[in-house]
Every structure is written in structure tokens, then in C-alpha cells.
C-alpha positions in Angstrom: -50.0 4.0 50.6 -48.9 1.1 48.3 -45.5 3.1 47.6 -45.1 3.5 51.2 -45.4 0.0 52.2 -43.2 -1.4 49.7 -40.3 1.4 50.9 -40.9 -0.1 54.6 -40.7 -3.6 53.3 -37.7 -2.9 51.1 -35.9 -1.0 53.9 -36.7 -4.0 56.6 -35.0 -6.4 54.5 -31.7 -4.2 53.6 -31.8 -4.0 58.3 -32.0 -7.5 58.3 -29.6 -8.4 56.0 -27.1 -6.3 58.0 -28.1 -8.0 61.1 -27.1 -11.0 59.7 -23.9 -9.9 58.0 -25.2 -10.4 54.4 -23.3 -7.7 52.1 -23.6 -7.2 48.4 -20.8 -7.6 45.9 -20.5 -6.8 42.4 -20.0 -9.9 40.3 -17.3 -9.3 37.5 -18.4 -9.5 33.7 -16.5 -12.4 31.7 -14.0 -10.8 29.1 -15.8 -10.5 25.7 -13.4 -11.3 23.4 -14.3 -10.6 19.2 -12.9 -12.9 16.2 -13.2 -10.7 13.5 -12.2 -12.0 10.0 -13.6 -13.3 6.5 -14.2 -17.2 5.7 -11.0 -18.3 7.7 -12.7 -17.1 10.6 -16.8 -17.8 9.8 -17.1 -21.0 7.7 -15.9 -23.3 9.5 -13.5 -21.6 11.6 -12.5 -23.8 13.6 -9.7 -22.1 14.9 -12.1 -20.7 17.0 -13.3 -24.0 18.8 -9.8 -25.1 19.5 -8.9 -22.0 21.0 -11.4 -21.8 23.6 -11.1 -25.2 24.1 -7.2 -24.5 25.0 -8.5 -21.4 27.0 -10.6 -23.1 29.0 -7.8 -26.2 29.7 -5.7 -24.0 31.1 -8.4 -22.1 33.4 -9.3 -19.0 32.0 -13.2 -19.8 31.8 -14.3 -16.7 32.6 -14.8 -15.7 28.6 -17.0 -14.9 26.5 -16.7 -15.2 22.6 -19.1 -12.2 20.7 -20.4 -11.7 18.0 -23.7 -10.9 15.3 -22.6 -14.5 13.8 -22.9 -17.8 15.3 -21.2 -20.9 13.6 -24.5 -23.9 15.4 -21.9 -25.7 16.7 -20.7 -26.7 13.0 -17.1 -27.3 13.6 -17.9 -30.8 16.3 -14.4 -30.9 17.6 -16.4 -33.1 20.0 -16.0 -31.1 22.8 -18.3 -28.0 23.4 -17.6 -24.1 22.7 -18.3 -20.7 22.1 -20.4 -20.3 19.2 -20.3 -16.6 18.2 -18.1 -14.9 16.4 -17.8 -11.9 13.9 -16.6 -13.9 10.7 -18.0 -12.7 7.4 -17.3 -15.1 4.0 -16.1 -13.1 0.9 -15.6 -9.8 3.5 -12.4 -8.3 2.9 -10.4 -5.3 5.4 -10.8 -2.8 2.9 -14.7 -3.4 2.1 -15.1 -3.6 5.7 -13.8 -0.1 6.4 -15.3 1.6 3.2 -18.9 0.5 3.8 -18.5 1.7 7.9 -19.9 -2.2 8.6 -17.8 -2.7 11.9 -19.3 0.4 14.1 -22.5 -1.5 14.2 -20.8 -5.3 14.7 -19.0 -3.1 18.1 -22.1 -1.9 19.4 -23.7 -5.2 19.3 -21.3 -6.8 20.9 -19.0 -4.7 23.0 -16.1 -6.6 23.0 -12.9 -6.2 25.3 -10.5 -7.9 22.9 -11.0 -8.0 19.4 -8.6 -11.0 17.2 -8.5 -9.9 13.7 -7.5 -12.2 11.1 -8.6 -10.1 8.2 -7.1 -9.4 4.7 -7.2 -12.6 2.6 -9.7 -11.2 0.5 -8.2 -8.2 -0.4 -5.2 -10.3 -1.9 -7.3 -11.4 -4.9 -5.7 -10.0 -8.1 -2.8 -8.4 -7.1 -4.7 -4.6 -7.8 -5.3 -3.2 -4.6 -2.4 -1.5 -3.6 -0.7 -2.7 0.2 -1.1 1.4 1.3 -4.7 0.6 0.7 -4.8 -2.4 2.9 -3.0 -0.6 5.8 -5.4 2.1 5.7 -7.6 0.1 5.9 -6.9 -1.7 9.1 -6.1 1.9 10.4 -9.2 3.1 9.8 -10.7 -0.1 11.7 -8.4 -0.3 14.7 -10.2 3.7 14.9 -13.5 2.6 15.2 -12.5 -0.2 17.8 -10.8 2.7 20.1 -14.1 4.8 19.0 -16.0 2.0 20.6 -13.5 1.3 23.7 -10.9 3.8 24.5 -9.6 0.7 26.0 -9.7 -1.6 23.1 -7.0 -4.8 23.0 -6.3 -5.4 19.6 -4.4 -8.8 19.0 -3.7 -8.6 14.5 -2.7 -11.8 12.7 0.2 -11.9 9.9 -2.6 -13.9 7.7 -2.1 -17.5 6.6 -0.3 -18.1 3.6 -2.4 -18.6 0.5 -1.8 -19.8 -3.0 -4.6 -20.6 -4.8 -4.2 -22.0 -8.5 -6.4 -19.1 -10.0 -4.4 -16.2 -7.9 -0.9 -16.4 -9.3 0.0 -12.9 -6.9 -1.9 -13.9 -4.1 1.1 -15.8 -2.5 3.5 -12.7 -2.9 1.0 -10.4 -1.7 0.4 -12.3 1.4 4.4 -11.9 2.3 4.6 -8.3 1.7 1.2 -7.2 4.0 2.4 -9.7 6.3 6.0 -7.8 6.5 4.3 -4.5 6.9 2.5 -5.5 9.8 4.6 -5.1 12.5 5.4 -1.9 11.8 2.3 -0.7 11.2 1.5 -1.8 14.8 4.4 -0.5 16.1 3.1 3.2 15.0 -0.3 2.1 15.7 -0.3 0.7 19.7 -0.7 2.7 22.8 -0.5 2.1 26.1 -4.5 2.0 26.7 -5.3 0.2 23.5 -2.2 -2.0 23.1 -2.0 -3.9 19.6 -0.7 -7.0 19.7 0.8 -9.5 16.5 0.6 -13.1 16.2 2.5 -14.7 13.5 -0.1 -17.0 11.5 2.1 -17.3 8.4 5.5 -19.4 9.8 4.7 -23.0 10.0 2.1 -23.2 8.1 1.6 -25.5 5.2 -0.2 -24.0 2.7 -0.3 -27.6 0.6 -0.9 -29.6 3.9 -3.5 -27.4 6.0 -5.3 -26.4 3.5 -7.7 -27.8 1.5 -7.9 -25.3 -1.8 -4.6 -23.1 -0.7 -6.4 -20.9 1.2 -9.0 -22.7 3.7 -7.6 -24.0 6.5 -8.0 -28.4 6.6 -8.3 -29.6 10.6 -4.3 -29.6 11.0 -4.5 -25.8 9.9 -7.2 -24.4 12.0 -5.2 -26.3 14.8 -2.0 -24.8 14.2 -4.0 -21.4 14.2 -5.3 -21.9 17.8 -1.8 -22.9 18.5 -0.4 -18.8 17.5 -3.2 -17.0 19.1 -3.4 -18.7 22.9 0.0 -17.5 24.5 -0.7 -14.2 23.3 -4.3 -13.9 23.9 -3.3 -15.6 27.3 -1.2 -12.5 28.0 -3.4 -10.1 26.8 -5.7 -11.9 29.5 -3.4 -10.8 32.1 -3.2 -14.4 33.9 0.0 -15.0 33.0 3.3 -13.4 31.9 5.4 -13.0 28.7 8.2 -15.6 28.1 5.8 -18.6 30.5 4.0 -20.3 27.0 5.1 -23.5 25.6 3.1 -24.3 22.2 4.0 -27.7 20.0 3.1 -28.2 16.6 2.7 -31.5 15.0 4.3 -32.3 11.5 4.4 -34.8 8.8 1.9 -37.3 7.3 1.2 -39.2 10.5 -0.1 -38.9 13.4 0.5 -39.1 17.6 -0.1 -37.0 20.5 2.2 -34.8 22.8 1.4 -34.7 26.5 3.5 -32.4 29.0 4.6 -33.1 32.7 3.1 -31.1 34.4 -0.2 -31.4 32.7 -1.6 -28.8 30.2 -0.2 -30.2 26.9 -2.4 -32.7 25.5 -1.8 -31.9 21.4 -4.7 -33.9 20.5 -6.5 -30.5 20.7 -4.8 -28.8 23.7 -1.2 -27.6 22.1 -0.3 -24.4 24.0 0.0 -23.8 27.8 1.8 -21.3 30.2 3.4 -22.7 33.0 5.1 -21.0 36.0 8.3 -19.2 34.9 11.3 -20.9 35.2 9.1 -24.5 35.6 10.4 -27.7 33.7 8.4 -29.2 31.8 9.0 -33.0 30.1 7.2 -33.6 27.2 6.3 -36.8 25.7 5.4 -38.2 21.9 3.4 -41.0 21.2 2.6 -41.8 17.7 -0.5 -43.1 17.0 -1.4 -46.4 15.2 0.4 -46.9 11.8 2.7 -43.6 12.7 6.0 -43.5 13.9 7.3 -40.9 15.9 10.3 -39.4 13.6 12.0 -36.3 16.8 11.8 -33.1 17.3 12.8 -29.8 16.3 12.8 -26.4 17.6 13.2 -26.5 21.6 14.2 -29.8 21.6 15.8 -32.4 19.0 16.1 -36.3 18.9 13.2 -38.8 19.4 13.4 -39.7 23.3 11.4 -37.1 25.8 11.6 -33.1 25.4 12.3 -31.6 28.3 12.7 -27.5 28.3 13.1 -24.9 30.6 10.4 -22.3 30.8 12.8 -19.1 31.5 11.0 -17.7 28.0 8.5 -18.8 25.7 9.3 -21.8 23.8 8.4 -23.5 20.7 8.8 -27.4 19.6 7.4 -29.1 16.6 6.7 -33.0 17.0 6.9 -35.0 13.8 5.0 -37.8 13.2 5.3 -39.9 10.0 3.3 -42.8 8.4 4.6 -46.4 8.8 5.1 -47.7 5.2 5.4 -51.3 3.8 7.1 -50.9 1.2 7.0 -52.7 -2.3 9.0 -54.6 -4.9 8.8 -53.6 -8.5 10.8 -55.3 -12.1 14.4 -54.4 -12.0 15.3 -52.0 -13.9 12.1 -50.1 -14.4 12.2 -48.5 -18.2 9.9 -45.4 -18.0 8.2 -44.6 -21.5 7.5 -41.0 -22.0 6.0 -39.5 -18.9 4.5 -42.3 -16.8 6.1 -45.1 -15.0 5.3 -48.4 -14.3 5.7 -49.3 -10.3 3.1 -48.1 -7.6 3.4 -49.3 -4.1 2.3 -47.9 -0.8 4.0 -44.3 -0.2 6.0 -43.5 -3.4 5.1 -43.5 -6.8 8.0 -44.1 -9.5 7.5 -41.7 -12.2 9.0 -39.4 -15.1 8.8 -36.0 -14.5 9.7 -34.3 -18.3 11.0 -35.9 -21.3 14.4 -36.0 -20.2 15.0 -36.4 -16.2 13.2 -39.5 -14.0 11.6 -39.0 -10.3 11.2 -40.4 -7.5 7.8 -38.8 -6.0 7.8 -39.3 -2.1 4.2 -37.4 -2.3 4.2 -35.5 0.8 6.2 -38.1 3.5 9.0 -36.3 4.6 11.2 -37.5 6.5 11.0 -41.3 4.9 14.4 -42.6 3.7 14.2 -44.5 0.4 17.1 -47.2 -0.6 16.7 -46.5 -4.3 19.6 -47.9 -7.1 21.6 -49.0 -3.1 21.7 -45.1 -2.6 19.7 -43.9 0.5 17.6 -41.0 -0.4 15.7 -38.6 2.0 12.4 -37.0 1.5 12.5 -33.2 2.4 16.4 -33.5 2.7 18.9 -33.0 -0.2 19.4 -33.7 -2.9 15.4 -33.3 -2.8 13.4 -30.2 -3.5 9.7 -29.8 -2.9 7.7 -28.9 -6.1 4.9 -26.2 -5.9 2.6 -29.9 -6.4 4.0 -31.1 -3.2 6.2 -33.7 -4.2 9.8 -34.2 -3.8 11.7 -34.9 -6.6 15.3 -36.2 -7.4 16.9 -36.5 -10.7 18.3 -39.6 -11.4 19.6 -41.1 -14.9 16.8 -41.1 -17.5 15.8 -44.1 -19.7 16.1 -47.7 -17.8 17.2 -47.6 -14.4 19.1 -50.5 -12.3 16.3 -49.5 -9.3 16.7 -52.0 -6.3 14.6 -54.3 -5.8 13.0 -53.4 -2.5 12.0 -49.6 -1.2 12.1 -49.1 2.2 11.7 -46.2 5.0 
């Protein structure tokens, strides 16, 4: 009798919402997207929070970042984001796949798209072979189709990495990066497409990292920067050859904004806009920075203005404002330390025989050294695997001039 009177009731109510033209309708699930990786991607990882802070900039909100691991909130880009991920510290691709640990991550989380920026660790030593490494990632792009026939698979060429106690790390890096797109090439299909984002180009292994292989602020944003106009695609909202991403350069600082809106580099760096759309944008360096041009899509110091008709890319350097410095004239260097220090450039002997000028990371600075303009980054200067920029000048005492400027 119970049964029967909650049928009745449950039946009057589905009549009456007819009568009054109330219909049902399935809501859709937001896209569960997957960062899979090591440290780069757990600890901080703050790719992460910039890319879903681009994400949701430029509309697509209905996302959801998965995984068994959640980062608390630990990156405070000062805006808010997805937590979870699946990041693991000290995991590598090919300890991944041997111990079967992704199977179980998948089920968890049932992810639509998974970006995997995965192989760092298995660079260590130089002894496993780069075969290994591709069967690896084989074997784990397997057990994402195993999970979802449908799987999107977006693959990062890792970051560059060059740390002091890997001398083959840096080499290794290059060669599993140049096997990649081939390898995904054989790999895709047209229900589980994979896709590659080039991590390694532009980035500074000295500048956005902090140990030469964990990414420093600048790094993680230059990493948010690769993924978005793919994972934008991938998406489906927009379409290839629309995405306009700027990376910033040199030792100052500034901010790019774009007209119309959706560049504000600050945190936002990549955008799609309408195909074929103009788009204006505009540098502002930010106090004790200059804004030293462009490069890429654009060149020369006023506003960058581009037409979207394919994706483009334009890099926005920003140096530090120096105030130079006097020093004794000539400068005698005794064995292999100087004796001037001023704001932005060291004077100092490089080995027994040859002096340097150390510009210490400002590219892009022009130094009036001996009445002979010198460039940092520029010939006749080379970049040292210490970061400096060196050029040779006459060794013993020096007729230096009197004032250095930039």
C-alpha cells in the first residue's frame, strides 16, 4: 500500500509537470582534464595554476582538473584554481609503466584529456636507453585508450635540464625530445588523437629554473604559455591557426595587454581570437624596467600589431634600468679577480691570460667600455654555461672608460 501510494504520487507530479511545460534535460559533465608528470608537475607545479587561470580568461570554465594528488592551494598565484592533479616527485615514465601505477590513477579519475609532461626522471645518468623511454610512453598511452577508447593525449617535448651532478642529462633531454614527434605520429588515431606541445624552445634553463631542472615562476609561466592554444584546440572552442601567445624576456619586468582583450601577460599570456581578427598589443615595463622590442611576430619597441590568419608567437623583452658606475682608469686585474663592482656588471678576469667583462645575465644592455660599445647577448659576446657573457679584451691593465652605461 505504501509502494502504491508513492507510484501515484510520483506519477501526479511527472502530469503536472507536463501541464506546466516543465521538461527534463541532461546537464553536461565538465571536461576532466589529467596533468600527469613527476616534480615539474606535483611540487609546486605551478604550471598548473596559470593554465587554468588562462583557461578560464578566455571562457572555457566548464573544466575540471583530476587527479589522486592535490597541491592545498600551494602555488598562491593569488588568484584561485584547480587543485588536483596527478604529479608524482621522483616518478619517472618508465617506473610508471613497469610497476602498472597509471591503471589505477585512470580509474580514479576518469579523465577526458590527459597532459603528460613525464620523462625528466628517466634522464638521470645517461643509462637507460631512449627505446626504453619510448616504450615506455607506448605502453602508457595503452592504458589511457584501455581506460577511454576516446582518450586525448596532449605529450610535452620536456623542459630542458642541466643539472651540475647530470653531465648527460642536457643531451638526453634533446634526443627524447626529437623522437617525439615521430613517435606520435605512429602513435595517434583519429579517436584518441595525440597531440605535442613544444616545452623545450624558449626556455631558459639558467633563468627559469632554479637548480637546472625545476621550473622558477618565469618557467612554470612560460609552460602554461605552450600548453593553452593546444589544449584550447583539443577543447574544441576554437580552431587551429586563432592563438596568439607572448613570452616575456630579459631581467626586467612589464606587462603585455592585447586589443581586444585576452592578453594580460601578468598571468594571462595566450588567447585565441577570431580568425583573421587584428589584434594590437601593447608593452609596459614595469618600475625600474625598460621595455627593450620585440621579436618573433612583431619587432621594434612601439605597439605589436598582428594578424590572426595563423597562430602567432611574439616575445616581449623587458630589461632592468641600470645606473651605472665609475671605477680608477685603467683598472689593473691581479690574477683572477678584479677590482670595480657597480650595479649590473662586474669587471673581472676570466683565466690567467684573457680579461671579461661579465654582463651577468642582462641582455640586451649596451656597455661603452675602452669608447667601444659592447652588447650583451650580441657579438662579439658569448654566453658561458654560468650565464655570463664574456668578451675578451687585452689582458694586464686596461685604458677602461671612465663611465659604464646601458
Amino acid at each position: 500500500m505504501f509502494r502504491k501510494s508513492i507510484l501515484v504520487s510520483f506519477q501526479a507530479l511527472l502530469f503536472a509537470a507536463a501541464a506546466f511545460g516543465i521538461h527534463s534535460q541532461a546537464v553536461a559533465a565538465p571536461v576532466r582534464i589529467m596533468p600527469l608528470g613527476d616534480s615539474i608537475t606535483a611540487g609546486p607545479g605551478c604550471w598548473r595554476a596559470f593554465l587554468w587561470n588562462q583557461l578560464q580568461t578566455a571562457g572555457y570554465t566548464d573544466i575540471d582538473f583530476v587527479g589522486s594528488v592535490s597541491d592545498g592551494g600551494g602555488c598562491n598565484p593569488g588568484f584561485s584554481y584547480d587543485f588536483n592533479h596527478e604529479g608524482h616527485g621522483g616518478f619517472s615514465a618508465t617506473g610508471i609503466a613497469d610497476n602498472n601505477q597509471l591503471p589505477p590513477w585512470l580509474s580514479a579519475a576518469s579523465p577526458d584529456i590527459v597532459l603528460m609532461h613525464l620523462g625528466t626522471n628517466d634522464m638521470w645518468g645517461g643509462f637507460i636507453p631512449l627505446q626504453n623511454k619510448l616504450n615506455a610512453i607506448t605502453k602508457l598511452v595503452g592504458q589511457m585508450r584501455a581506460n577511454n577508447p576516446n582518450m586525448k593525449i596532449i605529450v610535452a617535448q620536456i623542459i630542458p635540464m642541466s643539472p651540475s651532478n647530470c653531465p648527460t642529462c642536457a643531451a638526453d633531454v634533446v634526443a627524447f625530445n626529437n623522437a617525439i614527434p615521430g613517435w606520435a605520429a605512429g602513435l595517434t588515431t583519429a579517436q584518441s588523437p595525440i597531440f605535442v606541445v613544444d616545452q623545450w624552445s624558449g626556455f631558459d634553463v639558467v633563468a627559469d629554473t632554479y637548480d637546472g631542472v625545476h621550473p622558477v615562476t618565469s618557467g612554470f609561466m612560460k609552460m602554461a604559455n605552450r600548453w593553452f592554444p593546444v589544449l584550447a584546440q583539443v577543447l574544441g572552442n576554437t580552431t587551429p591557426g586563432t592563438s596568439l601567445t607572448v613570452t616575456k624576456a630579459g631581467t626586467g619586468s612589464g606587462t603585455v595587454t592585447s586589443s581586444p582583450s585576452g592578453i594580460n601577460c601578468g598571468s594571462t599570456c595566450s588567447a585565441s581570437f577570431t580568425s583573421g581578427a587584428t589584434v594590437t598589443l601593447t608593452a609596459v615595463a614595469a618600475g625600474g624596467s625598460t621595455f627593450a622590442g620585440w621579436n618573433g611576430a612583431c619587432t621594434g619597441t612601439g605597439n605589436c600589431t598582428v594578424s590572426m590568419t595563423v597562430s602567432r608567437s611574439v616575445t616581449a623583452t623587458f630589461n632592468t634600468t641600470g645606473t651605472g658606475g665609475t671605477c680608477a682608469n685603467p683598472i689593473t686585474f691581479t690574477n683572477n679577480t678584479g677590482n670595480f663592482n657597480t650595479t649590473g656588471a662586474v669587471c673581472y678576469r676570466t683565466t690567467a691570460t684573457i680579461n671579461g667583462w661579465g654582463c651577468s645575465n642582462f641582455a640586451g644592455r649596451t656597455l661603452t667600455v675602452g669608447g667601444q660599445a659592447r652588447t650583451c647577448g650580441q657579438l662579439p659576446l658569448t654566453r658561458s654555461s654560468d650565464g655570463y657573457y664574456y668578451f675578451a679584451v687585452t689582458g694586464g691593465t686596461y685604458p677602461w672608460a671612465s663611465l659604464y652605461t646601458w
